[in-house]
C-alpha positions in Angstrom: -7.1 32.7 -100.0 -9.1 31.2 -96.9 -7.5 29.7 -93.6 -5.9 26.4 -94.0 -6.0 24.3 -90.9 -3.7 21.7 -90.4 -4.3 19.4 -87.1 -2.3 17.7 -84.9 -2.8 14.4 -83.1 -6.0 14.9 -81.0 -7.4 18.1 -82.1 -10.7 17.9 -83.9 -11.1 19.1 -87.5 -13.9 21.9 -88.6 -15.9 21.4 -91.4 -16.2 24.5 -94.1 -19.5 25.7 -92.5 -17.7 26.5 -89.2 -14.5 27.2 -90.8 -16.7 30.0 -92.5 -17.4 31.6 -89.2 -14.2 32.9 -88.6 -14.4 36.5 -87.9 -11.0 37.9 -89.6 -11.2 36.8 -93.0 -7.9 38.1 -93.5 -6.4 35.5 -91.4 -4.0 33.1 -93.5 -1.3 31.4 -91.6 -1.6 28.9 -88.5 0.7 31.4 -86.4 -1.8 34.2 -87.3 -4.9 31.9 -86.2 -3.1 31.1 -83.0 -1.8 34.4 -81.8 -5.6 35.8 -82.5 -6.7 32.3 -80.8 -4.4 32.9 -77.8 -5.2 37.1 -77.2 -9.0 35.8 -76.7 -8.1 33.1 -74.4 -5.7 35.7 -72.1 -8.6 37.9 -71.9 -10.9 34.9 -70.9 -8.7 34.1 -68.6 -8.3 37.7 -66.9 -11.9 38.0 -67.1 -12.4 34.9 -65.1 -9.9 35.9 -62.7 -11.1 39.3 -62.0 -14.8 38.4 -61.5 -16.2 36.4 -58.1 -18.1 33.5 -59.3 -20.1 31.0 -56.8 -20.9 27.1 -58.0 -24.1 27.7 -59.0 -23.1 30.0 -61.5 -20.1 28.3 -62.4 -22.2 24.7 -62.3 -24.5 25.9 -65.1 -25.3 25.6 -68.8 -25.0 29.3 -69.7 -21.7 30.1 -67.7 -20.2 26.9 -70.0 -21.4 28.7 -73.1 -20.6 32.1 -71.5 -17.1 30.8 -71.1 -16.9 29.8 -74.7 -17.5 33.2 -75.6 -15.3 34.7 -73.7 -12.0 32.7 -74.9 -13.3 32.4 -78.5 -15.5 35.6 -79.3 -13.2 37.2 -81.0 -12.3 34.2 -83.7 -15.7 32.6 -84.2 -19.1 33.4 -84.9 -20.3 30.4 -83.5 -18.3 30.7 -80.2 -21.0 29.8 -77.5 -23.2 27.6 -79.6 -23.3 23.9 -79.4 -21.9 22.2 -82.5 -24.6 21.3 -85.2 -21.8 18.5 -86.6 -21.1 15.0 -85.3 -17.1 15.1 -84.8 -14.5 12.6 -84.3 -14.8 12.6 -80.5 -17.1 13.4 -78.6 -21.6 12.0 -78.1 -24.0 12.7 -81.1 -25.1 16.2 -81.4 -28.7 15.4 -80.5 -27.2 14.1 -77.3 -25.1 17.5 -76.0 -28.0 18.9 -73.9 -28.9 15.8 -72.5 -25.3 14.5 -71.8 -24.4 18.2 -70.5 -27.5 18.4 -68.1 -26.6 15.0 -66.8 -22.7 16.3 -65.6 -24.4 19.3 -64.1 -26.7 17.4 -62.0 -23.8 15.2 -60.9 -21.7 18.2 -60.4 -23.9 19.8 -58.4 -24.9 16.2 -56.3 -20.7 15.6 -56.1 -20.4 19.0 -54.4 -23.6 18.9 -52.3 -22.2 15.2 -50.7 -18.5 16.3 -50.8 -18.1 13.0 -53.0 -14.5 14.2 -54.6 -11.5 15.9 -53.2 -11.3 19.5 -54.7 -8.9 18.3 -57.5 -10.5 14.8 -58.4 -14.0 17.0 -58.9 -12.6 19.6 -61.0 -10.8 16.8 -63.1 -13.5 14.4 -63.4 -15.7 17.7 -64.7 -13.1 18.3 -67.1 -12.9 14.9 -68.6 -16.6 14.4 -68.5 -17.1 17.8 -70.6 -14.5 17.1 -72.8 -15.8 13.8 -73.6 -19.5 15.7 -74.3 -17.4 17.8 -77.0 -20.1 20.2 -76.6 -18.5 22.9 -79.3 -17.1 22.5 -82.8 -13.6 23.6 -81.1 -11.8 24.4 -77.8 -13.1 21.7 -75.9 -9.7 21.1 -74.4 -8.5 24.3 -73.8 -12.5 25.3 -72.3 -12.8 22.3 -70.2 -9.3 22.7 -69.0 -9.7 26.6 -68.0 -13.6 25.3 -66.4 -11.2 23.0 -64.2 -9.0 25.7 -63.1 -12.4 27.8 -62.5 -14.2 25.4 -60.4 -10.8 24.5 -58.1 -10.0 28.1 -58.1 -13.8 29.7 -57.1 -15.8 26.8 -55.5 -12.7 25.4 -53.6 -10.2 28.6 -53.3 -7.4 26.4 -54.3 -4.6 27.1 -57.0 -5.0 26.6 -60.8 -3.5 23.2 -62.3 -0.2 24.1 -64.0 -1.2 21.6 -66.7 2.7 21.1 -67.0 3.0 24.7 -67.2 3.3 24.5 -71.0 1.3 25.0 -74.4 -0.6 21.1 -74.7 -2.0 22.6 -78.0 1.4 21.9 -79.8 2.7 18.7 -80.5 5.3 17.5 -78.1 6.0 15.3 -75.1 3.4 16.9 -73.0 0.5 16.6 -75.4 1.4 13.1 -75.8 1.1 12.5 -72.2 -1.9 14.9 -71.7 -3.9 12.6 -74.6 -2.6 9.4 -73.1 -4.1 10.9 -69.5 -7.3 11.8 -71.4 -7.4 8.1 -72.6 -6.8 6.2 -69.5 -9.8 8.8 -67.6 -12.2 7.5 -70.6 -11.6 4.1 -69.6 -12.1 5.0 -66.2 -8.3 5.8 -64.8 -8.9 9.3 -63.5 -5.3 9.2 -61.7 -2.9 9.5 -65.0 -5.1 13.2 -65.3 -4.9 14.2 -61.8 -0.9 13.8 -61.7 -0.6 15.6 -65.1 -2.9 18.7 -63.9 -0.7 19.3 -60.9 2.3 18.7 -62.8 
């Protein structure tokens, strides 16, 4: 008996090849995958928050992977690698590298020129990774914890509270998190901004 996903609104569904690459085959029930899910992310996030990181670390290709790895080692074999799949969000697979190299470069330019306020750069990263989709799953919860990274490292500021509550399960919150995410890809940033400090 394998792991049977089931997905809510939003979430982006993994074909058998990556569903193979779980790492506890034993692993049956959705509250199972999430508690394993959730230990790995805790010690991502303690890992993060005990190590000093500047922006040109953080503002690079392998600390996005690294991060990856860090919150989802411990579930997937694939954690850290770029998806091989075209999903339901997200550019064409060719087009991660490109797509990611081109945010990095405008990262790096936005904080060179001071172009954003603290929170508006770390959002507008966020969304703009997200969008990329660059692994078969976690882009939200990774692009979230990168935006709490870059406003917490590169501008010493406080982490978003994102609500303060789980926008994995469905709910008011995650409704108005994907409604945010929506209004940012059609170029309304502000909807995103409110709910990170919310």
């Amino acid at each position: 008996m394998g792991l049977d996903l089931i997905y809510n609104d939003g979430q982006t569904p993994l074909d058998e090849d990556e569903i193979e690459g779980l790492k506890i085959k034993t692993i049956s029930t959705r509250q199972e995958f999430d508690e394993l899910e959730q230990n790995n992310i805790e010690e991502a996030l303690l890992w993060t928050l005990s190590h000093s990181l500047k922006a040109e670390k953080i503002l690079a290709e392998e600390f996005i992977k690294q991060l990856h790895i860090k919150m989802f080692g411990d579930v997937w074999q694939w954690a850290g690698e770029f998806r091989r799949t075209n999903k339901n969000i997200g550019v064409d697979k060719w087009q991660i590298s490109t797509e990611l190299k081109m945010l990095l470069d405008d990262s790096r330019y936005w904080l060179k020129n001071s172009t954003y306020a603290p929170d508006e750069f770390a959002i507008r990263y966020k969304h703009r990774l997200v969008s990329i989709h660059c692994f078969p799953n976690g882009n939200g919860r990774h692009s979230r914890l990168m935006a709490d990274v870059i406003v917490e490292k590169i501008f010493k500021l406080d982490v978003f509270s994102w609500g303060a509550n789980n926008l994995i399960q469905p709910g008011q919150l995650r409704t108005e998190y994907l409604k945010a995410v929506k209004a940012a890809d059609l170029g309304n940033i502000e909807p995103l901004l409110h709910l990170a400090r919310m």
